[in-house]
C-alpha positions in Angstrom: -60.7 11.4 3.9 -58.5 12.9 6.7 -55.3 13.1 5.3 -54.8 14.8 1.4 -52.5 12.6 -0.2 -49.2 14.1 -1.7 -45.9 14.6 -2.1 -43.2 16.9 -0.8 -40.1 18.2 -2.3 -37.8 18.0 0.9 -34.5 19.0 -1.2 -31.9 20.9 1.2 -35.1 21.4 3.6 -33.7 21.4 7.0 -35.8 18.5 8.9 -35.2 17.5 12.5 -35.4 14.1 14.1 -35.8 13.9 17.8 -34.7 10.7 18.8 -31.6 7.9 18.1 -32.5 4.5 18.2 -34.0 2.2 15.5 -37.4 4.0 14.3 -35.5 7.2 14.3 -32.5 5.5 12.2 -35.2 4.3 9.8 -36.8 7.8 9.4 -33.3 9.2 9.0 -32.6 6.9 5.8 -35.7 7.8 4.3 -35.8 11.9 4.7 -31.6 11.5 3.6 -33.3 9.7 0.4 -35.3 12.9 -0.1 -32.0 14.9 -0.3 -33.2 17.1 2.9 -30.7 18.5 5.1 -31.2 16.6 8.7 -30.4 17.4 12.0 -30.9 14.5 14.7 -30.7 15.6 18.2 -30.9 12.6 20.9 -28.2 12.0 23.5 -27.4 8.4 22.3 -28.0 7.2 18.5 -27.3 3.5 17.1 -23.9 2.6 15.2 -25.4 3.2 11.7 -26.2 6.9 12.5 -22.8 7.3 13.9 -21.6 6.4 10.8 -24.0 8.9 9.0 -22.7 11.9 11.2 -19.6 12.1 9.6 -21.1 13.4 6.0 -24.7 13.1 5.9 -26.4 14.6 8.8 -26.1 16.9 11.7 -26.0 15.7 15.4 -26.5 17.4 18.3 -25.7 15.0 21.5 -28.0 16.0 24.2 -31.6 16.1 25.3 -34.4 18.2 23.1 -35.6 21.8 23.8 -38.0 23.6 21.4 -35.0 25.8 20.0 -33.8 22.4 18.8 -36.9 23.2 16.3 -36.5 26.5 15.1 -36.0 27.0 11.7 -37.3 23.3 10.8 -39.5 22.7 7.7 -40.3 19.1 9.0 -40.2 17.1 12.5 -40.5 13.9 13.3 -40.7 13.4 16.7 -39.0 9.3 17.6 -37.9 8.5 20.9 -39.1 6.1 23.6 -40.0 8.9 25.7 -44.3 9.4 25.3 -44.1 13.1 27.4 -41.5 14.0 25.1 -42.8 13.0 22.0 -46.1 15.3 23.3 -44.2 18.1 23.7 -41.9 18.4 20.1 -45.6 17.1 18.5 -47.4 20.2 20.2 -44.8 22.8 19.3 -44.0 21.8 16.4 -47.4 22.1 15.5 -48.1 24.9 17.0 -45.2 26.7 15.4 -46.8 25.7 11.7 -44.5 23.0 10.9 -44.8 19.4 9.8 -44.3 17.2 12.7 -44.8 13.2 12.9 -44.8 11.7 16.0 -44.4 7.8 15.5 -46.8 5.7 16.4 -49.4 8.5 17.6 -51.4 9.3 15.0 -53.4 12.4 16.9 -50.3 14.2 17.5 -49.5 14.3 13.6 -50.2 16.6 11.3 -48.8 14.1 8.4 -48.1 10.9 7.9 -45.7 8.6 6.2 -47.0 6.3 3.8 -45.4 2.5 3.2 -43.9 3.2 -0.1 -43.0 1.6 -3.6 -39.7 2.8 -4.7 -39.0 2.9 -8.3 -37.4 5.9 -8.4 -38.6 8.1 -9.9 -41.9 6.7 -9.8 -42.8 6.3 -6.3 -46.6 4.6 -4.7 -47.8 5.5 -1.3 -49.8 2.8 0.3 -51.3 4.9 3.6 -54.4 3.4 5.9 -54.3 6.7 7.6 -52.4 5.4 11.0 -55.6 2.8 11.6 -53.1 0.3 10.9 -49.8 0.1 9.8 -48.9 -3.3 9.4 -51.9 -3.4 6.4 -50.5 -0.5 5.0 -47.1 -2.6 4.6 -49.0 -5.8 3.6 -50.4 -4.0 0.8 -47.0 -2.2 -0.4 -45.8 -5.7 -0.6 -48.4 -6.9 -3.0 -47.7 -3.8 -5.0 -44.1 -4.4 -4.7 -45.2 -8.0 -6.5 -47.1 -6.1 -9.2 -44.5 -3.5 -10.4 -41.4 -4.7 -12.7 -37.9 -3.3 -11.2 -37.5 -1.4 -14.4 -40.1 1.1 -14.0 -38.5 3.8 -13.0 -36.0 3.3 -15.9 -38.9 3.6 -18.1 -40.2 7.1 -16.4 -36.8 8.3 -16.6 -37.0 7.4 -20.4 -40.3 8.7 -21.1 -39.2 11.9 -19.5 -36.3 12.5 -21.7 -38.4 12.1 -24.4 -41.2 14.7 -23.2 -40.2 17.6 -25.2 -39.7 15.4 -28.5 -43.1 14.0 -27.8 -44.1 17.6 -27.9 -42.8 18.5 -30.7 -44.4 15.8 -32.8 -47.5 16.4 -31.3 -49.6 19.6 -32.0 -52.4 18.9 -28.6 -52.3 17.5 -25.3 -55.1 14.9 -27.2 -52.4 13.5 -29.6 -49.5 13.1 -26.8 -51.9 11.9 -24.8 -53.0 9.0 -27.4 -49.0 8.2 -28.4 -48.0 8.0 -24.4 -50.9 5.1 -23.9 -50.1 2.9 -27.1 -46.0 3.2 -26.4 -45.9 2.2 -23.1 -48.4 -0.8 -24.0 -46.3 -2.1 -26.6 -42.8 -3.7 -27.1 -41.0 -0.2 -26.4 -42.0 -0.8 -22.5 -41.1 -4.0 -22.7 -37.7 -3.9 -24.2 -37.1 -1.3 -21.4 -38.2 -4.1 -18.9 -35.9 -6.2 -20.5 -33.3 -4.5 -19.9 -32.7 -3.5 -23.5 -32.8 0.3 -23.1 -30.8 1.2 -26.2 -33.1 -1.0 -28.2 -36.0 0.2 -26.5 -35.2 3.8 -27.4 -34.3 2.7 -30.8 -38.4 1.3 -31.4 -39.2 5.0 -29.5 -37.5 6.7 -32.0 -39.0 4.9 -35.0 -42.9 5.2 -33.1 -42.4 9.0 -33.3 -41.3 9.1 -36.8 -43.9 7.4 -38.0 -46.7 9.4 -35.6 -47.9 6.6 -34.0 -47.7 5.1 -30.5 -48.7 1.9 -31.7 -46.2 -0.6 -33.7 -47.6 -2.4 -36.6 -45.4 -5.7 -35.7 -46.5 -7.4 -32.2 -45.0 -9.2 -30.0 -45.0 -12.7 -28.2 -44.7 -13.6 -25.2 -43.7 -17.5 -25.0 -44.7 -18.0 -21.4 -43.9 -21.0 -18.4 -47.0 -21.9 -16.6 -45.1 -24.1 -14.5 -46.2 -27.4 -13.1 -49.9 -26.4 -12.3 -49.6 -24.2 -8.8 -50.3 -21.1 -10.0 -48.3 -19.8 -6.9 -45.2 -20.4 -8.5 -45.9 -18.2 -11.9 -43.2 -15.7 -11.7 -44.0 -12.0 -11.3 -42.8 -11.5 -15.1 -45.2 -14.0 -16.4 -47.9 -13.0 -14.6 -48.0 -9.2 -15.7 -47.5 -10.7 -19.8 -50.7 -13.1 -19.3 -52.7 -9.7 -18.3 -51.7 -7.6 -20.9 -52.1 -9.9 -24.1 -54.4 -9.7 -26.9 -54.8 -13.0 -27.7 -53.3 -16.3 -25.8 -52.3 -19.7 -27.6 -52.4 -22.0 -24.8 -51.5 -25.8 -24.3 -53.4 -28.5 -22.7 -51.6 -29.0 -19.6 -52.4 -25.5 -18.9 -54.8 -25.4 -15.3 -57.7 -23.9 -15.6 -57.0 -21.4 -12.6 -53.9 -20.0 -14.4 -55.7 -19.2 -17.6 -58.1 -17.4 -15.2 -55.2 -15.3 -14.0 -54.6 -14.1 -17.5 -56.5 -11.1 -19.2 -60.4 -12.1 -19.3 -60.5 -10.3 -22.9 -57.8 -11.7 -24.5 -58.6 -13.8 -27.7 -58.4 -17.8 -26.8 -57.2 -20.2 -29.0 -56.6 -23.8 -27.7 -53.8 -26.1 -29.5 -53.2 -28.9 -26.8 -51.7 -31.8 -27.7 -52.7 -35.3 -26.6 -51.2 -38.9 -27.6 -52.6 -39.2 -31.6 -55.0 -36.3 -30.8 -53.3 -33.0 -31.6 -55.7 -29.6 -32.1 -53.3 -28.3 -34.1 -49.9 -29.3 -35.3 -46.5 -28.1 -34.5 -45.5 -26.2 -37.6 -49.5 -24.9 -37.7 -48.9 -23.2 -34.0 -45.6 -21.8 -35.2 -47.4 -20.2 -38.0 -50.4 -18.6 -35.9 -48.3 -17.1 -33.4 -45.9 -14.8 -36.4 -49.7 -14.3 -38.0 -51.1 -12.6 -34.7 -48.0 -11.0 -34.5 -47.8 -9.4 -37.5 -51.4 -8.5 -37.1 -49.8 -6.1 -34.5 -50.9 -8.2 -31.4 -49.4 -9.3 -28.1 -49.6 -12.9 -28.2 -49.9 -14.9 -25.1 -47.9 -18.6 -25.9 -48.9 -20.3 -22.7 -47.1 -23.5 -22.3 -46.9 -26.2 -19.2 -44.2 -26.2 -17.3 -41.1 -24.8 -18.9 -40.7 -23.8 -22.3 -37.6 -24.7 -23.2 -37.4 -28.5 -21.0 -39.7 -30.4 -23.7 -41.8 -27.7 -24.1 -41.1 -27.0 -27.8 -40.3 -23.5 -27.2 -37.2 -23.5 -29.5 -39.0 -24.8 -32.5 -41.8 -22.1 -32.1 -39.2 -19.2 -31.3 -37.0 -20.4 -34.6 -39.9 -19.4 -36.6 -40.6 -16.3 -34.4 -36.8 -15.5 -35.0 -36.5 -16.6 -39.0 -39.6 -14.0 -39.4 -38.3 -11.1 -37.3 -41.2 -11.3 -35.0 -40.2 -9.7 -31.9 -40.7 -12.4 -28.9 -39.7 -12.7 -25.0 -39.5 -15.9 -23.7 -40.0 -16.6 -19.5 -38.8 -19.5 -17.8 -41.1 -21.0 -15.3 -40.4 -23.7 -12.3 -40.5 -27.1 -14.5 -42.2 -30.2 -14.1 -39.6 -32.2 -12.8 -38.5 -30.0 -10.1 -41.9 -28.6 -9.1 -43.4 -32.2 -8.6 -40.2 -33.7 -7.0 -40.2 -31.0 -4.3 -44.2 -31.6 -3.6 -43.6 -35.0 -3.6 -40.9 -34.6 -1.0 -38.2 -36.2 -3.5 -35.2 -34.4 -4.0 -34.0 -34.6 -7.0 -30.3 -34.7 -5.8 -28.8 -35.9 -2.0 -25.4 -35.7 -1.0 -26.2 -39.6 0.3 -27.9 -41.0 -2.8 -27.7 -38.9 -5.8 -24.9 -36.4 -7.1 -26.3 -35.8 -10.7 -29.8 -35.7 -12.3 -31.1 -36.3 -16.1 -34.3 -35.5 -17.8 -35.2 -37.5 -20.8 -38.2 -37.6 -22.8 -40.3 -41.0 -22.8 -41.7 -40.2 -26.5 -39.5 -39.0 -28.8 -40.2 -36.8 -32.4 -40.1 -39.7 -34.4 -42.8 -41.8 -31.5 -40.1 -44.1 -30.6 -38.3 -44.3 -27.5 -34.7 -44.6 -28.7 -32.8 -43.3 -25.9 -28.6 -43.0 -24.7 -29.3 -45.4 -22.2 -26.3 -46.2 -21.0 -25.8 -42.5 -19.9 -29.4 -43.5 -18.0 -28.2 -46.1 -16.2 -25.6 -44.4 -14.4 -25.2 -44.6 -10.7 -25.9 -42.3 -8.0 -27.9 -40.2 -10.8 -31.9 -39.7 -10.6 -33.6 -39.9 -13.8 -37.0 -37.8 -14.2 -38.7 -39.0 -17.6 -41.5 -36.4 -19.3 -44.0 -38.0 -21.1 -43.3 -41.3 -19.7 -46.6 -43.1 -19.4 -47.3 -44.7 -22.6 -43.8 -46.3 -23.0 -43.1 -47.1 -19.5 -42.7 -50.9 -20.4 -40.2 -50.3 -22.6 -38.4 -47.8 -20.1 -38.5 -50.6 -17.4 -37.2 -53.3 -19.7 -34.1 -51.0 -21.2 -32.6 -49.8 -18.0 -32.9 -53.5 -16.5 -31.1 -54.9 -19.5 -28.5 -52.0 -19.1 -27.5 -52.7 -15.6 -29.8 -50.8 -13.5 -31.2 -53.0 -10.4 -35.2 -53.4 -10.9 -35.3 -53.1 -7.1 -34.2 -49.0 -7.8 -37.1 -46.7 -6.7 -39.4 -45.5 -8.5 -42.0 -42.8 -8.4 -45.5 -42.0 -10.3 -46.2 -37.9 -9.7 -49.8 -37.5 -11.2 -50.7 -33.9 -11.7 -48.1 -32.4 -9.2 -48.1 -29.2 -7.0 -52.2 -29.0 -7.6 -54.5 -29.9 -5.6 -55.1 -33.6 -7.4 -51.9 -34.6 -6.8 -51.1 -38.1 -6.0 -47.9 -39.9 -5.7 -47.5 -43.9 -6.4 -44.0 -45.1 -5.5 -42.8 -48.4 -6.7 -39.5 -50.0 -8.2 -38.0 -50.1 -11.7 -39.4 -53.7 -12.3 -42.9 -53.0 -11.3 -43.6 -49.6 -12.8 -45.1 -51.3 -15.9 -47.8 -53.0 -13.4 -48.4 -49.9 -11.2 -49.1 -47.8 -14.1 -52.3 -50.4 -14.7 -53.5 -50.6 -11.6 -53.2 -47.4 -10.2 -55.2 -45.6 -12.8 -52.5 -42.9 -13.7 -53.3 -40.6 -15.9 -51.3 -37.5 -17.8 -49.9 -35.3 -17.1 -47.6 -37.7 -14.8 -44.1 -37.4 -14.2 -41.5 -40.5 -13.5 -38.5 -40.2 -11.2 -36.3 -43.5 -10.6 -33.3 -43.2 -8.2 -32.1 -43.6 -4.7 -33.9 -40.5 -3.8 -37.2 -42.2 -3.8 -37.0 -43.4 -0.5 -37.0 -40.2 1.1 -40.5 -39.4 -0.2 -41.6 -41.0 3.1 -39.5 -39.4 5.6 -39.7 -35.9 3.3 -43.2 -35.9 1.6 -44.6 -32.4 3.2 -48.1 -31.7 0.7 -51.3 -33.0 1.7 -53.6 -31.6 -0.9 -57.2 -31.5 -0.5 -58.8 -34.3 -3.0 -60.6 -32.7 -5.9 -61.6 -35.8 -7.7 -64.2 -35.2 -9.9 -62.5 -32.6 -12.0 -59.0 -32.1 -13.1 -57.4 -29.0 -12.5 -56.0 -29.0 -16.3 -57.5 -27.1 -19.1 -57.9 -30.5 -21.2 -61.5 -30.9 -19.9 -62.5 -27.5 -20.5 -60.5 -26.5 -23.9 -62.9 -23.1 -24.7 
């Protein structure tokens, strides 16, 4: 290891740039971030440090000389001259002081990392100058990995220090509450954005002495259409924190690989007259595990609340005071109409959508279907398979054309994906001879007939296995 990662406390250190264009702009930002005190000397600089002159930093409009440096704490060396880069790098250095000279790493005697900012917690991502461009690649990722809200929740963990230590008697003890608190709900609520509440559920953790809450939480989760590119951030860090996970059976086996290896897994997929466990039995388990004090997992397909039966479970949740976060995911019908290359509205062909349900509570398929049958409107029926000859026949009799396009989007946005376009009158028969299978997703409109001109995903054919956890329920 070259370089001994830390950090420096640059408040109302004087720091000198040499140099005015872009880099030395960016460098500028950063240091006046830090709260130094900067002096930029260069005979030109860019409009944004113009604009900086007049409160935030010192200029001095001319070419360097080495008494530019005196009195400096920390120099970074960024002009577009090499020989004069040398020379501020060389006495800088030789005069003791911190000196950077961008983009030559043998001339420094530090380095600036890529940085996360969530002030005040702060990650430094460095490759030691070998290659910057990783560096920022892997910042990036990290960027991906921490919520917004984290700094928010250091600032709030430090203004509770000193309570903390007054609670506690040892280092052991503080120690012990700090790790179960900010694994809990009180982090969460922070994340949430629910500060006062969050500081509320702190308070009532230190009274009783213990980091840990005895109610849980749970997390009713999107999985989205089956791409497990398109979880969101949130949902991601929730599936690898979780005790246990409830999960459905349109559920792909790659996302429930995403989620934490040693969580408890309890399967409850539905199929047509084949559920695992009812409705009102699921609502149940998840306030049990709760109440047992665990983060529960409630993995769903797609969106929760679009079909998803996320209201019913989250009633219960609600009705027993079990705390609960719910995340939205990308949901069926848009992630398979955008991988199918049909938009769900066009200026030329569709100025409204509706999604309807192809198998109601009750198993019939009573619909408004009137409102269906409007024009320029696509319609995008869940659950659609088993009743499509019923679908067919009531939007004909309503008025709708049976030469209106129509689509069959078997497991969309995975690799299995196939689309089998038809019409309205010979959906019924495209159904039996294509070999569709759930989960498949039916859009009738106008907007069909782009999927030709507009159909962009060729996924590689995985045939022999489906992607969804229904073949591998454990």
């Amino acid at each position: 290891m070259h370089h001994y990662p830390t950090f420096i406390n640059l408040k109302d250190k004087v720091c000198v740039v040499i140099g005015g264009g872009l880099v030395a702009e960016r460098k500028v930002k950063a240091l006046l971030k830090a709260e130094a005190n900067v002096v930029v000397v260069a005979p030109e600089i860019t409009e944004r440090l113009q604009t900086l002159t007049q409160k935030h930093i010192a200029y001095e409009a001319r070419e360097y000389a080495e008494t530019d440096l005196a009195g400096a704490f920390l120099v970074i060396a960024a002009t577009d001259n090499k020989d004069i880069n040398r020379q501020v790098g060389e006495y800088a250095d030789s005069q003791n002081m911190l000196v950077n000279v961008v983009d030559n790493p043998d001339l420094c005697n530090f380095i600036v990392p890529s940085i996360v900012d969530r002030s005040p917690v702060r990650i430094a991502v460095s490759t030691g100058g070998a290659s910057p461009v990783l560096a920022r690649q892997l910042r990036m990722k990290l960027e991906t990995m921490v919520p917004a809200s984290c700094g928010e929740l250091a600032a709030i963990t430090e203004e509770y220090r000193n309570k903390v230590k007054a609670r506690f008697a040892t280092g052991n003890e503080r120690k012990t509450f700090w790790e179960s608190a900010l694994k809990g709900p009180f982090a969460e609520l922070v994340y949430a954005g629910q500060v006062q509440d969050a500081r509320r559920h702190l308070d009532k953790l230190l009274e009783s002495g213990s980091g840990k809450s005895e109610m849980g939480e749970v997390y009713l989760v999107g999985a989205g259409p089956g791409d497990p590119d398109l979880l969101t951030f949130k949902a991601v860090r929730l599936m690898q924190q979780a005790d246990v996970m409830v999960y459905d059976r349109l559920v792909s086996k790659t996302i429930l690989d995403m989620a934490n290896r040693q969580a408890e897994r309890i399967y409850v997929g539905k199929e047509k007259a084949n559920h695992a466990v009812p409705q009102d039995r699921i609502n149940d388990l998840l306030v049990e595990l709760a109440k047992q004090g665990k983060r529960v997992l409630r993995l769903k397909g797609g969106d929760p609340f679009i079909f998803g039966r996320g209201g019913e479970e989250i009633e219960t949740l609600a009705e027993e005071g079990v705390p609960f976060q719910v995340v939205p995911a990308v949901t069926a019908a848009s992630g398979c109409s955008s991988y199918a290359g049909i938009p769900l509205t066009h200026r030329d062909y569709a100025q409204s959508v509706c999604f309807a349900t192809g198998h109601l509570k009750d198993g019939t398929i009573n619909l408004n279907w009137e409102h269906l049958t409007q024009e320029n409107q696509t319609v995008v029926f869940y659950m659609g398979l088993t009743g499509i000859k019923v679908i067919s026949q009531e939007l004909q009799e309503h008025g709708m054309s049976p030469d209106m396009p129509a689509a069959l989007i078997e497991q969309g946005t995975t690799r299995n994906q196939r689309v089998h376009i038809g019409t309205l009158a010979t959906l019924p028969e495209l159904v039996e001879t294509s070999g569709v299978r759930a989960p498949t997703l039916t859009i009738i409109g106008n907007v069909v007939k782009l999927h030709d001109k507009l159909h962009w995903y060729e996924p590689e054919r995985h045939v022999a296995a489906s992607e969804f956890s229904k073949n591998d329920p454990k």
